[in-house]
C-alpha positions in Angstrom: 17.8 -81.3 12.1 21.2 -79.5 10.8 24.0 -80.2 8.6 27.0 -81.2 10.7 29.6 -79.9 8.6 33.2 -78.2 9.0 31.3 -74.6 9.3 28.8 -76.0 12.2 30.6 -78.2 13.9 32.2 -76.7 16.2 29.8 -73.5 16.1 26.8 -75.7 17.7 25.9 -77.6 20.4 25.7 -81.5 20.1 25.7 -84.3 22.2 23.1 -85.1 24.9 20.4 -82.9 25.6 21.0 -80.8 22.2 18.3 -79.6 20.5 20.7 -80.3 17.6 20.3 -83.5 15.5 22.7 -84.1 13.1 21.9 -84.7 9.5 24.3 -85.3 6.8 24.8 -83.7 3.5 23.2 -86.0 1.0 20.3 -86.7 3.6 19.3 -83.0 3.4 19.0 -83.1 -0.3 16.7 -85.8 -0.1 14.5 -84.3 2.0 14.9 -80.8 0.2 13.9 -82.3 -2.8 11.2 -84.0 -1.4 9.9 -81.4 -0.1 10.0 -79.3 -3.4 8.5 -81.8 -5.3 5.6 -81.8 -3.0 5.0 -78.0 -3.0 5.1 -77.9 -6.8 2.4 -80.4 -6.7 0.1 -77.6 -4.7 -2.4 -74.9 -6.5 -1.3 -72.6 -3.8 1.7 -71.6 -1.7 2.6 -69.4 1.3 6.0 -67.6 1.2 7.1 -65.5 3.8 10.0 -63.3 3.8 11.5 -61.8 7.2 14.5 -61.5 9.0 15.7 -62.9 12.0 17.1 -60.9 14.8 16.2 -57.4 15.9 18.9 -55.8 15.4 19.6 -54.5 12.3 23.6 -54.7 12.3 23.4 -59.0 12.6 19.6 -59.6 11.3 19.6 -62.5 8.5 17.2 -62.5 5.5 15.0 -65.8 5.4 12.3 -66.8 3.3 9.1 -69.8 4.5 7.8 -71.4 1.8 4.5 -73.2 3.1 2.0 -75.7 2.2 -0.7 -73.7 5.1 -1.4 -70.3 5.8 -1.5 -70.9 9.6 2.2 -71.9 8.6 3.0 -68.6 7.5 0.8 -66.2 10.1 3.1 -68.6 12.5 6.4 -67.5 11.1 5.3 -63.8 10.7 4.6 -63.7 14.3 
């Protein structure tokens, strides 16, 4: 799911047979907190930082916060 906003809206693909479902603003921070909430409840996490892209001129800095390390071996792969 993705924020349709004024920045993605016309940068992504919607419509019928998009990959891209379209969330709204508050919706997100629902589930953001939601999901916070429930990883403060663990005894252990698995963060992962990386970057997307090859090349090093348009590579973005991410970080994957996980509940499972298979989570994070996935992401790092």
């Amino acid at each position: 799911r993705v924020v349709k906003d004024d920045t993605t809206k016309d940068e992504l693909w919607w419509g019928k047979g998009s990959p891209n479902i379209e969330m709204d603003e508050q919706t997100f921070m629902v589930n953001r907190e939601r999901a916070v909430d429930y990883l403060n409840s663990l005894d252990k996490v698995f963060v992962n930082d990386q970057f997307l892209n090859w090349d090093p001129e348009h590579r973005i800095k991410v970080r994957i916060v996980s509940a499972r390390a298979y989570h994070s071996l996935f992401m790092h792969n």
